[in-house]
N, C-alpha and C positions, 0 to 999 in steps of 0.2 A: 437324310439329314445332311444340309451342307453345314461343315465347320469351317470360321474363317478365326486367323491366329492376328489378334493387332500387336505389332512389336516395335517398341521404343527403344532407337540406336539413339547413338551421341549425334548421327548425322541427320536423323528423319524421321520420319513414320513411315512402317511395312505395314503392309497389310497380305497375309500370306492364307494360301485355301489348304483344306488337307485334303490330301488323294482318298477316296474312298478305299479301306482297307480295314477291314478285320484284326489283322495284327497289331495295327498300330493302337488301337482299342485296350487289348489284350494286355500289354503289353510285357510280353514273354520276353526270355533273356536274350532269344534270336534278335527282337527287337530290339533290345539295348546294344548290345554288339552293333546293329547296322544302325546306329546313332552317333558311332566313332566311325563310319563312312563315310564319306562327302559323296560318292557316287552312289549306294544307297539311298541315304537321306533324302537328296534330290528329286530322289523319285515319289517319296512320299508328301512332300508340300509343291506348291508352287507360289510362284511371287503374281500377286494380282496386280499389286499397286506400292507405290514407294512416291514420298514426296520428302526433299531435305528442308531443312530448318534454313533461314533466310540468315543467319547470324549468328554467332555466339551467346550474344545476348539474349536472342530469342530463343535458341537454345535451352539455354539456360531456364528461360520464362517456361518452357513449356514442360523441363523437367520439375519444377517445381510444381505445378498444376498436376500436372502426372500424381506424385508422391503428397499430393492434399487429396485427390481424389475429384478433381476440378476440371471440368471438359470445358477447356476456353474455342473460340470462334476457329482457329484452325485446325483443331482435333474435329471437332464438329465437321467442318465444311471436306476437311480430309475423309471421314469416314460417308458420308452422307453422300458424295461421289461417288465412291468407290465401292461400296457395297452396294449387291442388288434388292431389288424390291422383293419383301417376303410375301406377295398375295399368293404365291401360286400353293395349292393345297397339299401337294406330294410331296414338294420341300419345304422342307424349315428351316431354316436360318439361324445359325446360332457362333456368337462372338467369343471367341476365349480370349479373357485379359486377366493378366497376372495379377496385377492390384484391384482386390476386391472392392475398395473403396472407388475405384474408376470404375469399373463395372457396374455398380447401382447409380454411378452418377451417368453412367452412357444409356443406362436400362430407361431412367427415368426422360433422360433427352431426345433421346432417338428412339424408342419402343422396340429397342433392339433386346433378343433374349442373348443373355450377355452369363457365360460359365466359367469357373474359376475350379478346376477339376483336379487328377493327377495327371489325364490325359493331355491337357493342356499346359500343364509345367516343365511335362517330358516332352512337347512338340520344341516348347520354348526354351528349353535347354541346349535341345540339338540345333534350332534357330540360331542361338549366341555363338554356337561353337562353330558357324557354317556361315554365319552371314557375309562373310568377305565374299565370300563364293557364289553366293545363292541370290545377292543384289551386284547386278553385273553393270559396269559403268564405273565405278569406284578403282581407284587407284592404290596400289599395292600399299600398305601402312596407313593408307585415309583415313581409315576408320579408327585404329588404334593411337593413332593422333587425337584426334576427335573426341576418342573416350580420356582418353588424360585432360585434355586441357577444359573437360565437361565435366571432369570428376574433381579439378584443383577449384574450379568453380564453384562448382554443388557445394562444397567444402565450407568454400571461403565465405559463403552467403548462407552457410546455416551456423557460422558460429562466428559470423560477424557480429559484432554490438550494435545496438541501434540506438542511434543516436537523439531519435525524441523521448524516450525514457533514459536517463541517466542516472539509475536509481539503483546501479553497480555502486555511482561513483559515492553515494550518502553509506551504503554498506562498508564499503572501507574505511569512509571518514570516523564512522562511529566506532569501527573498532579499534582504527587507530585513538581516537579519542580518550578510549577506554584504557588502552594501554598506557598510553602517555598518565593518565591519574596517576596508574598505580605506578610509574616509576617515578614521577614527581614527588610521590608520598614515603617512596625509599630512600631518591636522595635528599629529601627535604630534614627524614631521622636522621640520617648519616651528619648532616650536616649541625642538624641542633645539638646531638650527642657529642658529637666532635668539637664544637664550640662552644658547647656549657662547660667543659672544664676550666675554659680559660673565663669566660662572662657568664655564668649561671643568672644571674635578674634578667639578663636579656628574653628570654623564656616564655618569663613570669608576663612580662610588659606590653610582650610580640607574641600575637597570634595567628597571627596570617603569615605561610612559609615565602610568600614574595617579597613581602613586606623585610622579614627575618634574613633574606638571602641577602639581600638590598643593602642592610644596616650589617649586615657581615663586611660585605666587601667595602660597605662607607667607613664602616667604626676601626677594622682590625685588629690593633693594640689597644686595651681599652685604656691603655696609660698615656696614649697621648691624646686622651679626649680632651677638650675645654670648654670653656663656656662659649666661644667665638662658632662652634661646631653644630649651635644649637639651628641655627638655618638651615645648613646641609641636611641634616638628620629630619628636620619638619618635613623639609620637602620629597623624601626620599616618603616619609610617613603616609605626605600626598597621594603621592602618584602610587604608591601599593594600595590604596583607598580606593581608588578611582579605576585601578587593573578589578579588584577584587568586586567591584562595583558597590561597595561601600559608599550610603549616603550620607551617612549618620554624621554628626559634625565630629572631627579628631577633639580629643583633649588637650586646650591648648599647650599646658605641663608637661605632656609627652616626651617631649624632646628633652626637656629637663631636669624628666625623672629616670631619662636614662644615662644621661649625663649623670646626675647623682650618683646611681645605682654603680656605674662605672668606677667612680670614686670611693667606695664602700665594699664593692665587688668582695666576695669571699673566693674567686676562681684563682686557679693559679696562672704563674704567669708561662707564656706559650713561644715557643721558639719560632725563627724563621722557616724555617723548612714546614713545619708543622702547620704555621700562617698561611704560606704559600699553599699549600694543599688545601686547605683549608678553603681559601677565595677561589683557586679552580674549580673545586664542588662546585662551591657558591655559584660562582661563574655557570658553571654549565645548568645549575638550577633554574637560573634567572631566565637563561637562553628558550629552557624546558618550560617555562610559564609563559614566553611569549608566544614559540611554535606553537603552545594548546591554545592561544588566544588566538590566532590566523587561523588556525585548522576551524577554530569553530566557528568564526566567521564565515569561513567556507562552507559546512557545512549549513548552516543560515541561507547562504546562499542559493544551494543546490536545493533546501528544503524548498525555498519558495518560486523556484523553478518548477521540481518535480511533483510538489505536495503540496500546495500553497492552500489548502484547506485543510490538510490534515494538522499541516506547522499552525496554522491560525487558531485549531479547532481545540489544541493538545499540547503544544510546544513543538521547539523545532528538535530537541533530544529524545523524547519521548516519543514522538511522532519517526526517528528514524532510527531506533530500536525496536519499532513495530516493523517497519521495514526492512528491519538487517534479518530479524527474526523469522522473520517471515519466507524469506529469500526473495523478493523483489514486491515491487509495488501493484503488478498483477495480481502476484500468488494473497495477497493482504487484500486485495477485492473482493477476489474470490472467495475466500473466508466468510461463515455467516458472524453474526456478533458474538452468539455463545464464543465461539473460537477467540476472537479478538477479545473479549473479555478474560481469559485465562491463559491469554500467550503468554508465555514466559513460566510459567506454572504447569508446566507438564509434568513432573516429578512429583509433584504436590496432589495433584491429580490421580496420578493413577496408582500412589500410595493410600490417598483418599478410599478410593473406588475396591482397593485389594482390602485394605484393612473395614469397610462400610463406613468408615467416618464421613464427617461433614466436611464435603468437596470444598476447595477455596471459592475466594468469591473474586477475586480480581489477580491478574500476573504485573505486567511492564506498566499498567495503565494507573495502577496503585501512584507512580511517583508523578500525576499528574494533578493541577493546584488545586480543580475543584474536588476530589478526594479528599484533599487534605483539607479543604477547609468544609466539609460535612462532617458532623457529629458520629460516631461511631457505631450507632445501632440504625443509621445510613448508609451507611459506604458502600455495602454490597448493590443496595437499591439504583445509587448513584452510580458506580461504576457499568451498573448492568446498563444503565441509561446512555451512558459515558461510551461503553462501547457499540450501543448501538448506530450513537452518529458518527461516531470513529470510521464505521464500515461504509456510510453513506457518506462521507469524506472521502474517503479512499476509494469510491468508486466513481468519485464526479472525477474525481483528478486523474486517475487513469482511463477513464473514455472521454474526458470532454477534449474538443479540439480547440476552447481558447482557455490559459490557465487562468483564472480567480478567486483572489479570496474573499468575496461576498458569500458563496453559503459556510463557509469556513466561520466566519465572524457571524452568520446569524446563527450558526447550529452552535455556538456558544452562548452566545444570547440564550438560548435555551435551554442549554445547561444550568449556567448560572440561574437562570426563572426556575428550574426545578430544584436547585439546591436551595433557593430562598423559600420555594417554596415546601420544602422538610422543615425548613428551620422556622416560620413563619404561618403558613397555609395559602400565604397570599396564591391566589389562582395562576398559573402557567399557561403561556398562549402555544395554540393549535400548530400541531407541526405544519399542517394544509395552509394555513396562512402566513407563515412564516414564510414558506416556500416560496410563494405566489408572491410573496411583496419583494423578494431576492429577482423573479426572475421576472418581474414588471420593474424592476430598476434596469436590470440588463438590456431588456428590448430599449429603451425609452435613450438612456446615454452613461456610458459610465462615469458621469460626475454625478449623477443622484442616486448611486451607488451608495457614496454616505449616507443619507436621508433614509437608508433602510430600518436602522433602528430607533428611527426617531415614529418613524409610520408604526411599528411595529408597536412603539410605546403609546401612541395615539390610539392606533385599536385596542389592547390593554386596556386605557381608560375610558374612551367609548362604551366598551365593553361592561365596564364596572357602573359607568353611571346609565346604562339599558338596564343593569340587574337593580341597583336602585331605584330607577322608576317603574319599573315592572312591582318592587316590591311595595311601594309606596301605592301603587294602584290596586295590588293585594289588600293591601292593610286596610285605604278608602271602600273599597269591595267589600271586604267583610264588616267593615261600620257599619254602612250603610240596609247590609243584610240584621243585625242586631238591632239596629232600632226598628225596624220593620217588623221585625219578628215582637218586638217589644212592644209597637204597638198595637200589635193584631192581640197579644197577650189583653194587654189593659181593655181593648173594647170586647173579651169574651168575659171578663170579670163584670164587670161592668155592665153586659147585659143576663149574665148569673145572678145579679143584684137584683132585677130589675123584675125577672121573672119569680123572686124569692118575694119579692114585696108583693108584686099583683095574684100572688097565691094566697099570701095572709090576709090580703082587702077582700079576696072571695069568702075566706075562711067566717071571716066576722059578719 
């Protein structure tokens, strides 16, 4: 049995023979000792073949292949050279490669019998520790150059970011998101606490803490409010309307009943210093409502970058708390739906599961609209539905190579057709067709992109009036069969009569 050793330096590919030897098999502690020899060792392998790397970069490339288990075109061509043909009968041919996942991939390329031993870790030990020596050409420190600046490399490119998911950057957004509420909601008490002593109706009037922070820093003193103040204050009422996304039309009185309320005020009155503190809260509150407003525009934005069907299908919050949860937008692929349906309800779970109670039926997905607008002895059904296009979102947007949100807005479409259809019975259309009219928009141009759920609602009625004249032809169908049957009835009577009579004219 010939053994050959394939060995991966920072500078090349070796390919090294073992000396026929008994001991080396064995491997006795004699042999370990002449494993810390150079002259020894020597005598037990030999160098067949050596070819260096053309680059860093390639380098680089070909350690990566290496450590996936990937025999790219110069691994190949390197060994296919250099190794001899196994026809002959007495010898056998046999490859030791350290990485077992290279090994079945050389097995299955080259029909090379390829071994991953102990005999072969201890050849390739004494290999690493000798190769300066044992690949002759090489320049004193070559190699261990070579291995640094392959190793800062290897490094750099397995914990680089990659830049066409960027679905680090929505995991941050949202916790930062997250956080910002709840300190918004701290200084927001701070602030109304601190300033009901001096204007308590304010409170009562202001509901909204931007709004509330806004008319702190407008109003101040409530004693030099006046009727001339009533403009400021409206528009101040505005624009917290309009942050808060408030439709609804203001009261046009507003301003006036807190003008009143000011005048009447049962609060005491508040000193400067106390003032001052006061509007710095304030201040920095206001600041704290705008950063959450950018942030989450930002996050909108990265949604429909990285997710742009999950954001269309679910929201853009909702949709990257599946993804924070998750730990990236891969790992939320790969997920089947049960899982996506209960993410965020782990606790809930497997207190279910200990105790035998009734498992939950939804986690993060629960705060998404069409939940909340299905009746309650729905939800679980809904949700189960909910996450199942959740997963088939998340999976077109992490493999597809262009982003869009067409099946994102038709696999809502279907959602909503099923929740009308709990609340209603109206019939819900075929996933298969749904599909099919998304991805004959795509082929054709993306401006009939829109046109998808209008086709979608044309098959829907097609569909409705096939079942009505299918039924209407039932209905003609069975007429048709009752009077028939009705009159085969009337001519057996009818000739019962007949033969009743011409028995009695015999009888007489």
């Amino acid at each position: 049995m010939v053994l050959f050793i394939l060995h991966e330096t920072a500078y090349g590919y070796a390919l090294f023979e073992r000396v026929e030897s008994d001991e080396v098999a064995q491997l006795t502690p004699e042999m370990q000792e002449a494993f810390t020899d150079p002259s020894r060792f020597a005598k037990m392998v030999k160098v067949r073949a050596f070819t260096p790397f053309q680059s860093a970069a390639h380098a680089l490339q070909n350690i990566n292949d290496v450590s996936e288990g990937i025999v790219n075109d110069f691994l190949r061509g390197f060994l296919a050279e250099n190794l001899p043909s196994s026809s002959s009968k007495k010898k056998v041919l046999q490859l030791g490669v350290v990485e077992k996942a290279l090994a079945g991939a050389i097995k299955d390329a080259l029909s090379v019998d390829c071994v991953s031993d102990e005999t072969v870790f201890e050849l390739v030990r004494g290999i690493r520790a000798h190769s300066d020596k044992l690949l002759k050409g090489l320049k004193s420190g070559e190699l261990e150059r070579a291995q640094l600046g392959l190793a800062h490399s290897y490094s750099r490119a397995k914990v680089k970011f990659n830049v066409h998911r960027s679905d680090n950057m929505i995991i941050q957004a949202i916790a930062l998101l997250d956080q910002s509420d709840k300190d918004i909601n701290k200084f927001a008490m701070r602030v109304r606490e601190w300033y009901a002593w001096h204007f308590p109706e304010l409170s009562k009037l202001v509901s909204d803490h931007y709004t509330y922070a806004r008319l702190v820093l407008e109003i101040g003193d409530k004693s030099t409010l006046s009727d001339g103040d009533a403009a400021k204050i409206g528009k101040v009422l505005v624009e917290g309307a309009a942050l808060a996304g408030d439709t609804s039309p203001l009261k046009p009185a507003l301003a006036d009943m807190i003008i009143a309320g000011a005048r009447a005020s049962m609060g005491s009155d508040i000193s400067k210093i106390d003032l001052m503190t006061v509007r710095n809260f304030a201040t920095q509150l206001v600041a704290m409502y705008e950063q959450r407003a950018r942030l989450s525009a930002y996050l909108s934005g990265k949604m429909n970058i990285v997710a742009p069907n999950l954001a269309s299908l679910i929201g853009n919050t909702v949709g990257a708390r599946l993804i924070a949860h998750a730990g990236s937008l891969t790992n939320l692929a790969k997920y089947p739906a049960s899982t996506v349906q209960i993410l965020g309800a782990e606790k809930a779970l497997f207190r279910a599961l200990k105790t035998k109670s009734k498992t939950p039926k939804y986690g993060l997905i629960y705060h998404a609209s069409a939940i909340g607008k299905t009746d309650s002895k729905n939800k679980g059904r809904i949700s189960r539905y909910l996450a199942n296009k959740c997963s088939i979102a998340s999976r077109i947007d992490c493999f597809s190579d262009e982003p869009t949100t067409l099946f994102g807005a038709a696999l809502r479409g279907q959602v909503d057709n099923r929740v009308e259809f709990y609340a209603s019975g109206e019939k819900p259309l075929k996933n298969a067709d749904v599909m099919e009219a998304v991805l004959k928009s795509i082929k054709k141009s993306p401006v009939a992109a829109a046109d998808t759920e209008k086709d979608a609602k044309k098959k829907k009625r097609s569909r409705s009036d096939d079942d009505e004249d299918s039924e209407k032809e039932q209905k003609s169908s069975k007429k048709e069969k009752k009077e028939k049957k009705d009159k085969k009835d009337k001519k057996e009577k009818e000739k019962e009569k007949k033969d009743k009579k011409d028995k009695k004219e015999k009888k007489h």
